[in-house]
C-alpha positions as CSV (number, residue, x, y, z in Angstrom):
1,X,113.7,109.6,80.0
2,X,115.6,106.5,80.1
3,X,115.7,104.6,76.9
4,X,116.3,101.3,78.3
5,X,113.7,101.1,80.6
6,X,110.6,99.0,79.5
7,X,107.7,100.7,77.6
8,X,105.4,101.0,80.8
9,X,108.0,102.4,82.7
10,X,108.3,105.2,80.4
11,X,105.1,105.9,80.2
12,X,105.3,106.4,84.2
13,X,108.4,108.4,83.6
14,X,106.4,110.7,80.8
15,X,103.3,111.1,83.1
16,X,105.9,111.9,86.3
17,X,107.5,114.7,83.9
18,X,104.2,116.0,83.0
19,X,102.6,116.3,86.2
20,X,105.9,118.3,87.9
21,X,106.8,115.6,90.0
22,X,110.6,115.9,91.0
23,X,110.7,111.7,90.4
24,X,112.9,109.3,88.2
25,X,111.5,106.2,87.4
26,X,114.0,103.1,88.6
27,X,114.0,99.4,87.3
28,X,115.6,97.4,90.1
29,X,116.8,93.6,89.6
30,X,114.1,92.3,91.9
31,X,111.0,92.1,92.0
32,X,108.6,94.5,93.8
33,X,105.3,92.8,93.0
34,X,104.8,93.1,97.1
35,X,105.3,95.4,99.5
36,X,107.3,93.8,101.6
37,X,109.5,92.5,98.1
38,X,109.2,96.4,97.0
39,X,110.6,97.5,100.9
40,X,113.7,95.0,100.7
41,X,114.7,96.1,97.0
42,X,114.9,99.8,97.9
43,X,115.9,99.7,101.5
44,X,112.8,101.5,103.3
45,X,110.0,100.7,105.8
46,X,107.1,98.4,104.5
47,X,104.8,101.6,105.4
48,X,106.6,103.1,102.4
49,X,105.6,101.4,99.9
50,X,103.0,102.4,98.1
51,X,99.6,99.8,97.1
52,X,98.2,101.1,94.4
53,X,94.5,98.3,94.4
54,X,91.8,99.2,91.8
55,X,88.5,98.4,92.3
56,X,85.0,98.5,90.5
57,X,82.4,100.5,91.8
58,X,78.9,98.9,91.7
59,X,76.8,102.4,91.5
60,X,78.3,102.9,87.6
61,X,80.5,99.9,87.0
62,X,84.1,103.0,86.7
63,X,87.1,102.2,88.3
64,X,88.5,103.5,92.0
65,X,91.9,103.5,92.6
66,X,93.2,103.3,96.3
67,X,97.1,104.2,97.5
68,X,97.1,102.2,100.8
69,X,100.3,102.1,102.4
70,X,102.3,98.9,102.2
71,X,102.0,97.7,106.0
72,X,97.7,98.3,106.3
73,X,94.9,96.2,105.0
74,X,92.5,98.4,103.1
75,X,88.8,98.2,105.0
76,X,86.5,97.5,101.8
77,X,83.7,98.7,103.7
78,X,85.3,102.3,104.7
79,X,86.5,102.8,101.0
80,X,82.6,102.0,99.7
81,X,81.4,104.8,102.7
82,X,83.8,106.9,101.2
83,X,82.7,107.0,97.8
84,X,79.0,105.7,98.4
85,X,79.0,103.3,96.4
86,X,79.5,99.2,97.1
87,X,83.0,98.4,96.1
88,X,84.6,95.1,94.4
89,X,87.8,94.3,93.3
90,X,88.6,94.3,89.8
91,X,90.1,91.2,87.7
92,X,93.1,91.5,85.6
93,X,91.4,92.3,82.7
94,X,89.6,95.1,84.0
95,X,92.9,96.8,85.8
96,X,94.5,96.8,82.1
97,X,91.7,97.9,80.4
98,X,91.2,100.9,82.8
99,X,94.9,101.7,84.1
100,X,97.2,100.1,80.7
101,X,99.0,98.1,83.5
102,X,98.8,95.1,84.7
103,X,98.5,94.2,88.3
104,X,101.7,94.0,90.1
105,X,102.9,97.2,88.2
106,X,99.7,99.6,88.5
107,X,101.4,103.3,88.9
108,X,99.3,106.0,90.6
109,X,99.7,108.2,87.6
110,X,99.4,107.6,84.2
111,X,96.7,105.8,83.6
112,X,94.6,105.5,80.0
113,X,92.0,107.6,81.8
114,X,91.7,110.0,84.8
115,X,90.5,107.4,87.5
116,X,89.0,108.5,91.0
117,X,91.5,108.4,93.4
118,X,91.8,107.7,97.0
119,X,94.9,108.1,99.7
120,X,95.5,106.8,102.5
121,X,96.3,109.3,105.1
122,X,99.5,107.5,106.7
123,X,100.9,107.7,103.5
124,X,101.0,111.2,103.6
125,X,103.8,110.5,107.1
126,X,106.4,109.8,105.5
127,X,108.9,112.4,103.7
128,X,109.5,109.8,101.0
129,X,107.3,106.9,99.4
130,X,108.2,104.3,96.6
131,X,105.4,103.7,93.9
132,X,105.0,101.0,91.3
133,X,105.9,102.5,87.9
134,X,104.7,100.2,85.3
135,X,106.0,96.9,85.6
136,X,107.0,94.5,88.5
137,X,110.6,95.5,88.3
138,X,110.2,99.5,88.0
139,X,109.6,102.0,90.5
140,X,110.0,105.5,91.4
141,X,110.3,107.8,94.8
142,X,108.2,110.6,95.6
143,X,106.8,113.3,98.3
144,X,103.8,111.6,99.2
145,X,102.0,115.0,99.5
146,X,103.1,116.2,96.2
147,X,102.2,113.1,94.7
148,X,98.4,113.9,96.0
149,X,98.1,117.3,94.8
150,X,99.7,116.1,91.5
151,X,96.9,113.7,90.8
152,X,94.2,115.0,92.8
153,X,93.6,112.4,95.4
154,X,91.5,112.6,97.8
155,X,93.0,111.7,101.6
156,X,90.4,109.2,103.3
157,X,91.3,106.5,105.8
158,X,91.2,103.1,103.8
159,X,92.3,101.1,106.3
160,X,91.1,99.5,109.3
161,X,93.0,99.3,112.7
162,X,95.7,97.4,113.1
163,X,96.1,94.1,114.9
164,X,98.7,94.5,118.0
């Protein structure tokens, strides 16, 4: 692990390591707080960019994360049908509390507690995705389908159609 990447970063890193992922953990000089920001600063396809969203389920007030792809809208409706339970999305606070990242950083591994976790299939297209890892600046690439069976996501289309 990297000594001078920020705290959160490593913790990514540590998490990476542990679940077998073959993934280093990158701070880059720009920010990649979007996807499209993210895309530019590595040089791939807004698709492969990874949106890691947590949300608050209404059914038992836990958290849900969802690992959209960077160029769809997530369909709040399809992602409460999935889980079958009414969906909102969660302040700041509540993303730190349940993740230990803040928003803008939120890795999809890692987190303070196991967290139900939700993929979207076009994701899973690409040989190669880029997921936050901790802070704004920090990211890391990564099999999308390893990733999945790494953390025990479950695929479910999360978005709705696209605009043309």
């Amino acid at each position: 692990m990297a000594p001078e990447l920020p705290r959160s970063a490593q913790k990514v890193q540590a998490a990476i390591n542990s679940a077998g992922l073959p993934a280093r953990v990158i701070e880059l000089p720009h920010s990649t707080r979007t996807a499209e920001e993210a895309a530019r600063a590595v040089g791939c396809a807004v698709g492969q960019i990874v949106k890691s969203l947590v949300f608050r389920r209404a059914d038992d007030g836990g958290p849900l994360l969802v690992l959209a792809s960077g160029s769809n809208r997530v369909d709040e409706g399809l992602i409460a049908a999935a889980v079958g339970s009414p969906i909102q999305r969660a302040d700041a606070d509540f993303v730190r509390e349940t993740t230990g990242f803040a928003i803008g950083g939120v890795p999809p591994l890692g987190h303070l507690h196991r967290i139900e976790t939700l993929i979207d299939p076009d994701l899973l297209q690409f040989p190669v995705v880029w997921a936050a890892a901790g802070t704004p600046h920090a990211v890391f690439a990564v099999d999308p389908a390893k990733l999945e069976a790494a953390i025990g996501a479950r695929v479910v289309a999360v978005c709705g159609p696209r605009a043309t």
